[in-house]
Wavefront OBJ file of the C-alpha trace (Angstrom):
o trace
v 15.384 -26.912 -0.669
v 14.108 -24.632 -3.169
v 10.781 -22.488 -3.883
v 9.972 -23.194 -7.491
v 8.220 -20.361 -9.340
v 4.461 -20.964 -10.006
v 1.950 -19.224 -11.279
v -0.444 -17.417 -9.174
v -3.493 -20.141 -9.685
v -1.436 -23.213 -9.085
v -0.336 -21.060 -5.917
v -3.431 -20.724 -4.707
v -4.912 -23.908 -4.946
v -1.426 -25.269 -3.480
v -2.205 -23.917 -0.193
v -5.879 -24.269 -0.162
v -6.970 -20.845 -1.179
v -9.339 -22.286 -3.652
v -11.069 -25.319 -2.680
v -15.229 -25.491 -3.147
v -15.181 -25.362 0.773
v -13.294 -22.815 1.508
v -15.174 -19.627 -0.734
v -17.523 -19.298 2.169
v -17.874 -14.961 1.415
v -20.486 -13.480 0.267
v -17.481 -12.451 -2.362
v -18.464 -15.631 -4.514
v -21.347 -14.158 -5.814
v -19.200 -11.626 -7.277
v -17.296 -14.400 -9.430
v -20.421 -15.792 -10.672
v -21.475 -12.704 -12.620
v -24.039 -12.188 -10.036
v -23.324 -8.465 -9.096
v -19.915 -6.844 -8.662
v -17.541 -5.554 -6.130
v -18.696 -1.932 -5.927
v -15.586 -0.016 -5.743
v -14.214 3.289 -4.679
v -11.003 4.676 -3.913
v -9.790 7.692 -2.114
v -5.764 9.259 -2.868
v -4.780 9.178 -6.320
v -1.391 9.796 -6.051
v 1.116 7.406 -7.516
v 0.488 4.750 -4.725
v -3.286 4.960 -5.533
v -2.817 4.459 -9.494
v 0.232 2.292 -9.388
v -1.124 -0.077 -6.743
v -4.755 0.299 -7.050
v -5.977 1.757 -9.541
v -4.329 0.526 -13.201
v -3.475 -3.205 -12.258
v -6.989 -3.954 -10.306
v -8.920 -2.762 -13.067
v -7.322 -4.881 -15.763
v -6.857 -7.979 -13.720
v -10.486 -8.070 -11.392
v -12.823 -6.235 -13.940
v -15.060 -9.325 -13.730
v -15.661 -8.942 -10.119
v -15.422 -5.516 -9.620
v -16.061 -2.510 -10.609
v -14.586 1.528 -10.131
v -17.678 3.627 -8.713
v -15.612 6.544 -8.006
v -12.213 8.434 -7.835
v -11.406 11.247 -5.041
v -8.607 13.409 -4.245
v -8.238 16.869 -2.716
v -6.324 17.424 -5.874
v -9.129 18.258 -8.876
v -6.662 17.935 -11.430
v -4.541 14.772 -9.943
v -8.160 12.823 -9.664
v -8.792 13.729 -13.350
v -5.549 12.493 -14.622
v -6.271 8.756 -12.629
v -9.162 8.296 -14.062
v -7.414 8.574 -17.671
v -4.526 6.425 -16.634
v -6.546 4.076 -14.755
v -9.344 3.584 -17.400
v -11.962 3.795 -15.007
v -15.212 4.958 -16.352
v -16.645 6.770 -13.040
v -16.961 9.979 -11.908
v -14.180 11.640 -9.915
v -14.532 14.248 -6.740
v -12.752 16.526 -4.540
v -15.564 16.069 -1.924
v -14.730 12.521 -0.327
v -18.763 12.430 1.387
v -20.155 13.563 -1.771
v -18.577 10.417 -3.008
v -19.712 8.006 -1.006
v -23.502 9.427 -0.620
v -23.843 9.661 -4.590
v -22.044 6.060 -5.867
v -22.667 4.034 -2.244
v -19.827 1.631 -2.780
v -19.213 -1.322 -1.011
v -15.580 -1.571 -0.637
v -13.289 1.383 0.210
v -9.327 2.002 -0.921
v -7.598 4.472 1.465
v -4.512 5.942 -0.164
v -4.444 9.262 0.306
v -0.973 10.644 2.747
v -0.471 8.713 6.337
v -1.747 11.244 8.650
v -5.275 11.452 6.697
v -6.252 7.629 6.542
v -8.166 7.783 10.177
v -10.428 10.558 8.660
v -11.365 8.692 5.361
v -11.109 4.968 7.295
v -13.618 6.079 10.167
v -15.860 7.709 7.145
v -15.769 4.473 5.265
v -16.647 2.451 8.204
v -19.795 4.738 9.394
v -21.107 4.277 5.597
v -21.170 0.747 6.076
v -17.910 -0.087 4.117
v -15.117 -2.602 3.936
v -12.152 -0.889 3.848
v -8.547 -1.075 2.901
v -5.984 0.831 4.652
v -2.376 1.433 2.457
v 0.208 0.891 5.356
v 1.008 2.465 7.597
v -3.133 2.524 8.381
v -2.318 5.558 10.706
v 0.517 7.819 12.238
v -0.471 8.354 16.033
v -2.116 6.728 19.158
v -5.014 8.611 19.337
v -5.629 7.815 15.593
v -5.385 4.162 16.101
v -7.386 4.341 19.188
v -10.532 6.795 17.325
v -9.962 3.648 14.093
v -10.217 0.848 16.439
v -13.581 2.842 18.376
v -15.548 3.471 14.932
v -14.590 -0.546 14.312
v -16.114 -1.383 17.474
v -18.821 0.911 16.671
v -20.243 0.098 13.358
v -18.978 -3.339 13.166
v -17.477 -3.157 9.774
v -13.673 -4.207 9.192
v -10.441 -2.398 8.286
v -7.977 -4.474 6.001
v -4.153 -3.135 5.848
v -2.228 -4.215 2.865
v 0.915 -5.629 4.411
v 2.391 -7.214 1.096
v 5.839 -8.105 2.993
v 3.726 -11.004 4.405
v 3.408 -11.833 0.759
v 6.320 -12.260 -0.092
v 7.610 -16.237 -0.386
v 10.944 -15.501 1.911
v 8.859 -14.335 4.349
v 6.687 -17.016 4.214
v 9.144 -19.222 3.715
v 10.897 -17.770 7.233
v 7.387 -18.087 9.069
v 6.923 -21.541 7.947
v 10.508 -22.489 9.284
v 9.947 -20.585 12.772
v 6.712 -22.711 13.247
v 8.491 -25.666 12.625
v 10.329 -25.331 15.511
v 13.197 -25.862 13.845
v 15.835 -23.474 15.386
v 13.519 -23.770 18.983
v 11.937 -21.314 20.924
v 12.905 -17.934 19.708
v 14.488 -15.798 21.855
v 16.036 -12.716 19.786
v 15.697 -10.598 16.796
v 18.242 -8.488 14.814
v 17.075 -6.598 11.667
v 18.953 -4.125 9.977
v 17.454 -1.922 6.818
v 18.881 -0.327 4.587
v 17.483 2.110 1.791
v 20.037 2.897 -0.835
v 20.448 6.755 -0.954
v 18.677 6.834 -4.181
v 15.753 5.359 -2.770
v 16.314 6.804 0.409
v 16.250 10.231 -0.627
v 13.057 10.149 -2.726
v 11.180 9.744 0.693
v 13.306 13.120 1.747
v 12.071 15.379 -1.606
v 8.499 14.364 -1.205
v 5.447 14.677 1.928
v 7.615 12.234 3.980
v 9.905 14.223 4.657
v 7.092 15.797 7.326
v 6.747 14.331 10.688
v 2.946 15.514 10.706
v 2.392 14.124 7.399
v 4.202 10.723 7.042
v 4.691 10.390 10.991
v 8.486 9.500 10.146
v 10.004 6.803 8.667
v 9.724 4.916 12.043
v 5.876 4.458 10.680
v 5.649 5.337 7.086
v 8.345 2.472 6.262
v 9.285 0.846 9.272
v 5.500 -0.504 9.532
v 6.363 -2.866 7.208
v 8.983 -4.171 9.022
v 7.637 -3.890 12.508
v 4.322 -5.852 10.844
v 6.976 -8.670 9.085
v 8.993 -9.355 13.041
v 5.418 -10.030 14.509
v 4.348 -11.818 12.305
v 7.201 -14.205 12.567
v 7.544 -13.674 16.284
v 3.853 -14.245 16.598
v 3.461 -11.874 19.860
v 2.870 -8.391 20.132
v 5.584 -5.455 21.473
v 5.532 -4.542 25.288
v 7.992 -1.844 25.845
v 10.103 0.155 22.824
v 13.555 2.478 23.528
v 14.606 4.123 20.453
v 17.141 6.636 19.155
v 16.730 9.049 15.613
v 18.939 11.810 14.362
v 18.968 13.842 10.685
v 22.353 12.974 10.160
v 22.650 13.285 6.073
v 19.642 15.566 4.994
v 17.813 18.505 5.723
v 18.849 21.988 5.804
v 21.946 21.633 8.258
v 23.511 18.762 7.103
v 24.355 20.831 3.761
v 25.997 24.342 2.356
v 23.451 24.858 0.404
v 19.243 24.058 -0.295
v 16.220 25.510 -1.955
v 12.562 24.838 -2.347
v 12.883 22.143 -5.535
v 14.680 20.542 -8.372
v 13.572 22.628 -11.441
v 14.693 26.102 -9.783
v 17.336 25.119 -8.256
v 20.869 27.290 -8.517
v 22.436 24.441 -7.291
v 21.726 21.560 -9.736
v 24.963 21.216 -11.059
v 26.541 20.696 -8.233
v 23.799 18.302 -6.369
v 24.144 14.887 -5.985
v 20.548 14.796 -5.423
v 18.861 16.781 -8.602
v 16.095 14.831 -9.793
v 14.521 16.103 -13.499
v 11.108 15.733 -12.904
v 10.033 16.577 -16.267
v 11.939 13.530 -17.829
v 9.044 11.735 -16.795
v 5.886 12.611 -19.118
v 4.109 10.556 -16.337
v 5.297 12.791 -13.275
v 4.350 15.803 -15.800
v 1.033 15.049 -16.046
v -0.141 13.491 -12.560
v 1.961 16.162 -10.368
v 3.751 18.836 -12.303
v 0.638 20.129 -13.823
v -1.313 20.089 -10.675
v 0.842 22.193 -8.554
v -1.297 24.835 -9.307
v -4.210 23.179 -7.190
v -2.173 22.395 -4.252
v 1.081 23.769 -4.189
v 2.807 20.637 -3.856
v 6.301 20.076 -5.700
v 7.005 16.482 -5.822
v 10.698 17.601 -6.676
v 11.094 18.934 -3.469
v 14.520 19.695 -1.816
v 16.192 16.959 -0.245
v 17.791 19.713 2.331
v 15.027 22.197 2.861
v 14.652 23.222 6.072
v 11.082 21.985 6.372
v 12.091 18.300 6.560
v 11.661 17.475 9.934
v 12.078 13.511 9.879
v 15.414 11.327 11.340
v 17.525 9.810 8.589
v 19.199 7.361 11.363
v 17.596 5.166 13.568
v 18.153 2.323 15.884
v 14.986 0.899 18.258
v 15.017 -1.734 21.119
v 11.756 -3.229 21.783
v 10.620 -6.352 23.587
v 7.892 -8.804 23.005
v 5.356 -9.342 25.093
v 6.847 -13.225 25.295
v 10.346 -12.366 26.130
v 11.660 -11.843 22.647
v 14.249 -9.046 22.115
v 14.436 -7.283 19.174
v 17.405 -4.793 17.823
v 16.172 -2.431 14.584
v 18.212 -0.298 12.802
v 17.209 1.897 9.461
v 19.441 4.125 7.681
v 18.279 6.189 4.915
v 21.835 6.685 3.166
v 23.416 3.471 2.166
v 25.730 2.657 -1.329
v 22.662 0.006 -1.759
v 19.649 -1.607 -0.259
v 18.494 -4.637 1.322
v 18.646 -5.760 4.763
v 19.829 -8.734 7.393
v 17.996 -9.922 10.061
v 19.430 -13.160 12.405
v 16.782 -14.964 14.250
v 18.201 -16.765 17.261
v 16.730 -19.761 18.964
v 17.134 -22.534 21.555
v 18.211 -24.900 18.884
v 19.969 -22.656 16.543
v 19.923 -19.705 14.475
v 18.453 -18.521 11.398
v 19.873 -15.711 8.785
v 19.026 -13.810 5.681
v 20.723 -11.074 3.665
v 18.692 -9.782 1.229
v 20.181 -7.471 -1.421
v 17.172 -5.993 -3.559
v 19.040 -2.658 -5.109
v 22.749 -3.634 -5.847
v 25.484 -1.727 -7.209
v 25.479 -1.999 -11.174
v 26.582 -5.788 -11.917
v 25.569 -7.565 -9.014
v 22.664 -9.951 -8.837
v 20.136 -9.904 -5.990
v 19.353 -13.318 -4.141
v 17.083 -14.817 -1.339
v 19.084 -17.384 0.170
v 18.145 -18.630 4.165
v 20.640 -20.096 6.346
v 19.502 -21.899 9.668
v 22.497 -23.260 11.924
v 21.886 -25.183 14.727
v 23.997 -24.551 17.658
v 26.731 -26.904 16.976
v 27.581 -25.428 13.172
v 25.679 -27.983 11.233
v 23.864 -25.487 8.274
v 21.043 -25.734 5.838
v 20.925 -23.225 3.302
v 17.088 -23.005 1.599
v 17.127 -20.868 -1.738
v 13.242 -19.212 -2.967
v 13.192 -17.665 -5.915
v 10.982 -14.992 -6.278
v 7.955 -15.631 -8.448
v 6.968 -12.742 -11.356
v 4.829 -9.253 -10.034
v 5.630 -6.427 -8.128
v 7.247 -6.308 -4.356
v 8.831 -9.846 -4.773
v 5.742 -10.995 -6.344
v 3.516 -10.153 -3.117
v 1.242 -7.858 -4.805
v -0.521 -10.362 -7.190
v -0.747 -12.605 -4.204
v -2.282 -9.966 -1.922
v -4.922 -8.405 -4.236
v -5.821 -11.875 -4.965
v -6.607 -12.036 -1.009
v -8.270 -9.021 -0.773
v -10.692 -9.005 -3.994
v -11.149 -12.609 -5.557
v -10.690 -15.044 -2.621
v -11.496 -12.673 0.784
v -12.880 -15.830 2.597
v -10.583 -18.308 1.452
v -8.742 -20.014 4.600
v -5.419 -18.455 5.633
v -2.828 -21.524 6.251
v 0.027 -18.880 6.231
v -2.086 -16.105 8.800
v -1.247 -13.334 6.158
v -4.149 -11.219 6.084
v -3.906 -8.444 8.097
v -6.612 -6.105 9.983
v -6.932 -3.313 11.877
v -5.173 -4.980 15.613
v -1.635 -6.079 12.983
v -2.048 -2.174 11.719
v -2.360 -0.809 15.097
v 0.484 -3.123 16.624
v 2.872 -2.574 13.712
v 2.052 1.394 13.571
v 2.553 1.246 17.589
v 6.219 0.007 17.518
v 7.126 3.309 15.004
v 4.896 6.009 17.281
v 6.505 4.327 20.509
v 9.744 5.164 18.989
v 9.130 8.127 18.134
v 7.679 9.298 21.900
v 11.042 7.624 23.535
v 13.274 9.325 21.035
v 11.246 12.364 22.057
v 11.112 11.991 25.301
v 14.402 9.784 26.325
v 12.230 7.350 28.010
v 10.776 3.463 27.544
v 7.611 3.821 25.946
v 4.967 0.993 27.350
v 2.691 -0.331 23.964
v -0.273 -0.409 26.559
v -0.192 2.776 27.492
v -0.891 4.370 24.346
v -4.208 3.090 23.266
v -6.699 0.107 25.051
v -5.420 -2.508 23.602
v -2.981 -4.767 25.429
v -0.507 -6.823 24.499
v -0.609 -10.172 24.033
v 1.893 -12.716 24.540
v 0.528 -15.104 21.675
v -2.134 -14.367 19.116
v -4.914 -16.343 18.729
l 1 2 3 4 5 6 7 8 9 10 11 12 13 14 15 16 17 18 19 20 21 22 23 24 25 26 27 28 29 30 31 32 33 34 35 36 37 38 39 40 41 42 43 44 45 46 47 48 49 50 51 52 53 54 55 56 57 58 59 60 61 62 63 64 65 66 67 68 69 70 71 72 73 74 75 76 77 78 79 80 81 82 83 84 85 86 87 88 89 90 91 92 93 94 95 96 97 98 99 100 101 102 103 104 105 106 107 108 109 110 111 112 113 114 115 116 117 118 119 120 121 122 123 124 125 126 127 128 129 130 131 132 133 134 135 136 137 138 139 140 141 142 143 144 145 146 147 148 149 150 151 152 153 154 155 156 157 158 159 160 161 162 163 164 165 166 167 168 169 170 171 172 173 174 175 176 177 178 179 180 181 182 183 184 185 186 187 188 189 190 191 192 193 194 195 196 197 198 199 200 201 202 203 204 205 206 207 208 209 210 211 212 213 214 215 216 217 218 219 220 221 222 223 224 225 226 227 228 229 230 231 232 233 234 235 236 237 238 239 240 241 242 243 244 245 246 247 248 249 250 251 252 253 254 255 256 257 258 259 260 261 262 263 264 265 266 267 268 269 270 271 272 273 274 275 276 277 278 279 280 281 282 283 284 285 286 287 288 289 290 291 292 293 294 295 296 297 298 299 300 301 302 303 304 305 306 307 308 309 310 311 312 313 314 315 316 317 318 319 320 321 322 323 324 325 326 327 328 329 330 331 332 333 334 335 336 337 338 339 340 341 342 343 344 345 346 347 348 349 350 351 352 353 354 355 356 357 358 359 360 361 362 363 364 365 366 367 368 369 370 371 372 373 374 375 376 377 378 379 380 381 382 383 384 385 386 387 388 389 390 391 392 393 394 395 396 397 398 399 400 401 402 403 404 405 406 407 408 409 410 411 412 413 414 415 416 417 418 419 420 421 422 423 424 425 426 427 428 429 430 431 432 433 434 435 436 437 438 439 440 441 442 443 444 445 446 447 448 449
């Protein structure tokens, strides 16, 4: 069986996203030339241009429009709007924003342990906002999100784009089917090659206080990706984490960054920043602002995050899960085995091979007496697997078009997802099983609605 590339229309109206009855948002008026989506982002890093900034002005410029740019950085917010080609004003002062171009919509993207500050603002001005995952970093920042929620009764969206992604979907639809039964376990191994692995080490990840460790900052995405194909919510997380390959003592030698390094020549790890006229100009010539290198050492003595980790966790409907992410692999990709009453389903997915090798998405489900079905999907064209085009298509041109695939995600699937990582990180702290309900009010539940 295999998933034929389509284009992102024919997608759409494939799975009903755009049928006459299903535009029931206020949204539509956008499309009609009415009035635009009144937009406004905050972090203008790389994330914020790449993801948001560039790609959603060129492709939703009829329904939207940039009403402002922030960032704590003056000269970082300057150099987005000229590489986004946004004609609005830009600020350092994030209220200031909001008070003088009162948007409508608000993109968080600034680092992890800042989006509860910017998402409770946007919600008190009467916002909708988007949350870049992870949409937080600790309990009591999920729990003061999911109060100003409650409060104002405005909505926080998290861009999960795995969901996206037609192997996911293609898992979920397979796991509803019933096809390999009841699930009962979960393995999932990651792996991030040590190239991209270690470019989470030389930047603001490489801070527990800032990125909340890899358990959240990546592992989100995974965490988010096993409930929604369990479809249940985590009850109780054990974990493990080391720094077993970087930071300071895993090597003879470190310094601050690349560019002044003594050491380059003999560092597996140098990365020339300026070879990048890109990097020059939206971080090397804004250090001056901030102080912060984007080069920085992969072994300074700052880094305070684990480069090994292994998590147990249980659902709250019996399903066991095993998670494992290493930061230093010879390439990336992962495996995850779903087992079931009826059978068993597999994936190895190989998205940065060694030089030569081809990557493929290729699912195997085995019932328990060895009869197999393999199902290929090819990935369609756009970034993350072609998820992104999919996912801004949710979130700006079709927001009340009906979900058949339950991908959109809010702020309970960024809270639950973000949960499994902070758990992990308490128990690996503390040596103990970490109970999901005791961290903020909301309580597992065995099956979503």
């Amino acid at each position: 069986m295999i998933m034929r590339k389509i284009d992102r229309r024919k997608f759409l109206q494939s799975t009903g996203l755009v049928t006459a009855g299903t535009l029931i948002s206020p949204f539509n008026a956008y499309a009609s030339g009415r009035t635009k989506i009144r937009l406004a982002l905050v972090g203008t890093g790389a994330r914020g241009i790449g993801m948001f900034g560039t790609s959603v002005r060129q492709e939703y410029s009829d329904i939207l429009e940039f009403v402002g740019l922030c960032d704590i950085n003056p000269g970082r917010v300057a150099y987005a709007k000229e590489a986004i080609g946004a004609d609005c004003p830009v600020y350092t002062d994030f209220d200031m924003m909001m008070r003088e171009t009162n948007p409508n919509m608000l993109i968080v993207a600034t680092t992890d342990s800042t989006h509860d500050e910017y998402i409770i603002k946007g919600l008190e001005s009467g916002v909708t906002v988007i949350s870049e995952k992870p949409m937080t970093t600790d309990e009591h920042k999920i729990q003061a999100i999911l109060d100003a929620e409650r409060r104002t009764g405005n909505k926080v969206l998290v861009t999960f784009n795995m969901r996206y992604m037609p192997y996911v979907q293609k898992i979920w639809e397979v796991l509803r089917s019933g096809e390999i039964g009841r699930i009962t376990s979960v393995d999932l191994n990651w792996y991030l090659g040590t190239e991209h692995g270690s470019s989470y080490f030389r930047r603001w990840h490489g801070l527990a206080d800032v990125g909340g460790t890899l358990l959240v900052h990546k592992a989100t995405h995974h965490f988010d990706t096993l409930n929604y194909w369990v479809d249940s919510e985590p009850e109780e997380v054990y974990a493990y984490g080391s720094l077993d390959y970087f930071g300071h003592k895993n090597s003879e030698f470190s310094h601050t960054n690349c560019r002044t390094c003594p050491h380059k020549r003999k560092c597996n790890f140098f990365w020339d920043i300026t070879a990048s006229q890109r990097n020059i100009d939206l971080y090397v010539k804004n250090e001056k602002y901030d102080g912060y290198l984007r080069d920085g050492c992969v072994y300074r003595p700052e880094i305070d995050i684990y480069d090994t980790m292994t998590v147990q966790y249980k659902y709250a409907n019996n399903v066991k899960v095993s998670y494992s992410l290493v930061a230093f692999t010879p390439y990336a990709g992962y495996r995850v085995a779903i087992n079931g009453t009826k059978g068993r389903l597999d994936l190895w997915l190989q998205s940065r091979m060694p030089t030569g090798a081809s990557p493929f998405q290729e699912i195997t489900i085995m019932n328990l007496f060895g009869n197999i079905k393999n199902i290929t999907v090819l990935p369609p064209a756009g970034s993350h697997g072609g998820a992104d085009p999919l996912l801004k298509d949710r979130l700006f041109r079709y927001p009340g078009a009906e979900d058949p695939y339950r991908q959109s995600a809010g702020s309970r699937d960024g809270a639950m997802s973000a949960l499994i990582g902070i758990a992990a990180r308490r128990s690996i702290e503390s040596g103990r099983i970490i109970k999901i309900g005791e961290l903020t009010d909301l309580q597992p539940m065995a099956q979503k609605p």
